[in-house]
C-alpha positions as CSV (number, residue, x, y, z in Angstrom):
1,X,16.4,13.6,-21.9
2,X,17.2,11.3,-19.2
3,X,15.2,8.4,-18.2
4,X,14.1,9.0,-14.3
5,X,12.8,5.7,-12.5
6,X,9.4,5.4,-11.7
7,X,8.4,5.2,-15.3
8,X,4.7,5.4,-15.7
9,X,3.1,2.8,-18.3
10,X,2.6,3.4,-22.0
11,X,-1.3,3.9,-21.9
12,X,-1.6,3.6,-25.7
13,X,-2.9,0.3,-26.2
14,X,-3.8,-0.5,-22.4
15,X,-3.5,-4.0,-20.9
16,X,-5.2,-7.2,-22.2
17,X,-4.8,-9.2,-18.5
18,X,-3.4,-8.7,-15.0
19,X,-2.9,-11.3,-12.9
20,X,-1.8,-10.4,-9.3
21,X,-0.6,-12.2,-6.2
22,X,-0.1,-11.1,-3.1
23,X,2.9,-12.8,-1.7
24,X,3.5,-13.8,2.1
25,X,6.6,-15.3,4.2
26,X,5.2,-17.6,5.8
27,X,7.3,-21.4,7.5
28,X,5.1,-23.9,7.3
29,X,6.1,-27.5,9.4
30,X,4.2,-30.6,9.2
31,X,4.7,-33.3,10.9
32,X,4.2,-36.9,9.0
33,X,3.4,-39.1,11.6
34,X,0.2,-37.0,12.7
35,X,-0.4,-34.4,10.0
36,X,-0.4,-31.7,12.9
37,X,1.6,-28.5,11.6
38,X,2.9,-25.3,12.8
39,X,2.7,-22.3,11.1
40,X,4.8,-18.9,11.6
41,X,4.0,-15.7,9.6
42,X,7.4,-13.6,8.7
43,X,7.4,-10.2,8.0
44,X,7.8,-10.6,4.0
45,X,4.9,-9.1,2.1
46,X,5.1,-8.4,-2.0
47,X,3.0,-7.6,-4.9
48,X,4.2,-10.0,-7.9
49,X,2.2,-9.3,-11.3
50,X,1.8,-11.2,-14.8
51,X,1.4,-8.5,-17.5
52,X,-0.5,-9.5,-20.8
53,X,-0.7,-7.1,-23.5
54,X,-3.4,-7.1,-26.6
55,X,-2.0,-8.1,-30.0
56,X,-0.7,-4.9,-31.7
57,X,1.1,-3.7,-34.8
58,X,4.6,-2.6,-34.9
59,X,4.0,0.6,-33.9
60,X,2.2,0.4,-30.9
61,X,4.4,-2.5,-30.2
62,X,7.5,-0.5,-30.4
63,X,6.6,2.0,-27.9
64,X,6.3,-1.2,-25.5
65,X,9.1,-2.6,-26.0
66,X,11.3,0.7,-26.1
67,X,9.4,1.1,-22.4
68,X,10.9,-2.7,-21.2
69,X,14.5,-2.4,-22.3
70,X,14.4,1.2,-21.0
71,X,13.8,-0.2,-17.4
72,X,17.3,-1.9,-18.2
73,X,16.2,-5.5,-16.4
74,X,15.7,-5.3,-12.7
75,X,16.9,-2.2,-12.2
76,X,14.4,0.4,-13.1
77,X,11.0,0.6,-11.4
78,X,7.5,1.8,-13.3
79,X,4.2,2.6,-11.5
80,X,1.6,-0.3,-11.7
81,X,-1.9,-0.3,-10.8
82,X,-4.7,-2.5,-11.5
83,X,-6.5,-1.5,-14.3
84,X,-9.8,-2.5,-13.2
85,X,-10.0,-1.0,-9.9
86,X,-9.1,2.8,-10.5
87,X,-12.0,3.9,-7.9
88,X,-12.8,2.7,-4.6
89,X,-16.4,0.6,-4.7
90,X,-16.8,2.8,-1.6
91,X,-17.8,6.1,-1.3
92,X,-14.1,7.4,0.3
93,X,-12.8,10.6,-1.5
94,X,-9.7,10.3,1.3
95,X,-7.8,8.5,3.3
96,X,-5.7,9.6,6.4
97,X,-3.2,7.2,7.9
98,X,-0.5,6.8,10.7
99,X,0.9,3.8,11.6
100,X,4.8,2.0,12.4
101,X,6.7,0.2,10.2
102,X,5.1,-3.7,9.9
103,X,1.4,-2.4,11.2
104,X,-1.6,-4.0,9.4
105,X,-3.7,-2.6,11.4
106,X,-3.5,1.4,11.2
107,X,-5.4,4.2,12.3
108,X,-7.3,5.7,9.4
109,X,-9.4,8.7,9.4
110,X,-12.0,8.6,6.2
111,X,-13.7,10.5,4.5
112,X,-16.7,8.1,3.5
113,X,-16.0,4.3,3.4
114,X,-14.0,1.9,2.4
115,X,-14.9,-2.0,1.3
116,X,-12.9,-4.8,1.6
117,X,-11.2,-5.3,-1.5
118,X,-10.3,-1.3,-2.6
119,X,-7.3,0.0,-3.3
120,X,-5.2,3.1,-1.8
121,X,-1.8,4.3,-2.3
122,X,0.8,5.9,0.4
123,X,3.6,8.2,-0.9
124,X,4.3,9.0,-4.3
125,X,6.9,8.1,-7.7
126,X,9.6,6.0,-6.0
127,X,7.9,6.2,-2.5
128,X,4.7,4.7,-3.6
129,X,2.9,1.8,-1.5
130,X,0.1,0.1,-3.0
131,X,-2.5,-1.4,-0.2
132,X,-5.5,-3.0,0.1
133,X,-8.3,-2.8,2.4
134,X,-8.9,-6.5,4.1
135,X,-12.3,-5.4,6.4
136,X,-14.9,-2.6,5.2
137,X,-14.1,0.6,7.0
138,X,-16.3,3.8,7.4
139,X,-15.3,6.6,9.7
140,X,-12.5,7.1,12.0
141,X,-10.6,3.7,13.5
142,X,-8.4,1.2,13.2
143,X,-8.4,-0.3,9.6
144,X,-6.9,-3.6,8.6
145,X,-4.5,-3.6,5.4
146,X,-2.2,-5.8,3.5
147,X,0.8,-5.3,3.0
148,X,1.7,-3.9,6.2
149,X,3.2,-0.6,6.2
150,X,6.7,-0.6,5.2
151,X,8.1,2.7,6.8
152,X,6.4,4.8,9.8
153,X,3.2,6.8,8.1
154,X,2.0,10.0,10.5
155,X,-0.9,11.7,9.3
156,X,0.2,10.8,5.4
157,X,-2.6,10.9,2.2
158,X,-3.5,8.5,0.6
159,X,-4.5,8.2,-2.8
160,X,-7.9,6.1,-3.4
161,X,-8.1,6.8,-7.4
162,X,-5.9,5.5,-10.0
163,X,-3.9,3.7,-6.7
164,X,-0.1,2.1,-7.8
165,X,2.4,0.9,-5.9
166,X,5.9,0.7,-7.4
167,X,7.0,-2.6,-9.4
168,X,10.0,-3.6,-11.2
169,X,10.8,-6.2,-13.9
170,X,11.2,-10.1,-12.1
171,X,13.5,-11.0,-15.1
172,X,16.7,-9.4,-16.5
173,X,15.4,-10.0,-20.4
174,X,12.4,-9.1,-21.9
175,X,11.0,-10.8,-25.2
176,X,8.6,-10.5,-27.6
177,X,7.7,-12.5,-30.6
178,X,6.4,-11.3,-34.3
179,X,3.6,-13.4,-36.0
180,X,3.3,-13.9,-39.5
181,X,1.0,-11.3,-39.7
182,X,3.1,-9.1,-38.1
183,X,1.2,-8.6,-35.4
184,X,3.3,-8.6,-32.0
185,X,3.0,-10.0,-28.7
186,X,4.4,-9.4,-25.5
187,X,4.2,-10.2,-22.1
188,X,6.0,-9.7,-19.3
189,X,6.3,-10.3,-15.3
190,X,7.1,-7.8,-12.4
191,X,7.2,-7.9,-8.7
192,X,7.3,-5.1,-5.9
193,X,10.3,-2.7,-5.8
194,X,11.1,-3.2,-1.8
């Protein structure tokens, strides 16, 4: 069988850490006669991850590690979510949009709310956006996200459980080291697939 790009993560062990950063363009100018400084906000918005999985034996190990050379470096893509945050601490059960491409503020139409902090996907496999809600939104209205949309949404779903965004590797080679126990332990980095 052919491997097809997203890949979904092995969910056999689950994930030990998650550390995620939310990545802006921004030119920053200070001047170093007065400390006065000018700042000017590009376009460029990007998930970046740090993945750390829990010690594990060979066999759960292997499944792993067949997943990271399978994504062949930087040029497959997997679904990444975070863990931790696989429901909305709102009460939303959807999550209408529309919106141009580079809007951070979009028009949302909600079923319950939304809180400042929760999660929601636009699109699906390779289309997938993962967003987060800056302001707590109830109702109908404008609601303030990061990243800012990448592509025109009309009218589109979005996904408030289990929300992923599509990632891809932020290193060519993968490794993984063998204690002498033989227990195994990997890590790995990944950044948004734009």
């Amino acid at each position: 069988m052919a491997i097809t790009y997203p890949l979904a993560l092995p969910t056999h062990t689950g994930i030990a850490s998650v550390e995620f950063r939310a990545v802006n363009t921004v030119a920053y100018s200070q001047s170093p006669f007065t400390l006065s400084g000018q700042a000017h906000a590009y376009s460029g918005q990007m998930w970046q991850a740090d993945i750390s999985l829990p010690p594990m034996k060979r066999a759960d190990a292997e499944q792993w590690i067949a997943f990271l050379i399978s994504l062949r470096g930087q040029f497959g893509t997997f679904l990444l979510n975070d863990p931790s945050a696989t429901t909305p601490r709102g009460t939303a059960s959807s999550v209408t949009v529309t919106g141009s491409a580079g809007d951070a503020s979009v028009t949302a139409v909600l079923t319950g709310t939304l809180l400042a902090g929760d999660y929601f996907q636009l699109g699906t496999t390779s289309d997938a956006t993962l967003h987060k809600v800056l302001v707590d939104r109830s109702g109908n209205g404008t609601m303030e996200i990061w990243p800012a949309l990448r592509k025109a949404r009309s009218s589109i779903s979005g996904d408030v459980t289990s929300a992923a965004g599509v990632f891809r590797l932020m290193s060519n080679e993968q490794a993984w080291n063998v204690s002498e126990a033989s227990i195994y332990g990997l890590n790995f980095a990944a950044m948004e697939a734009l």
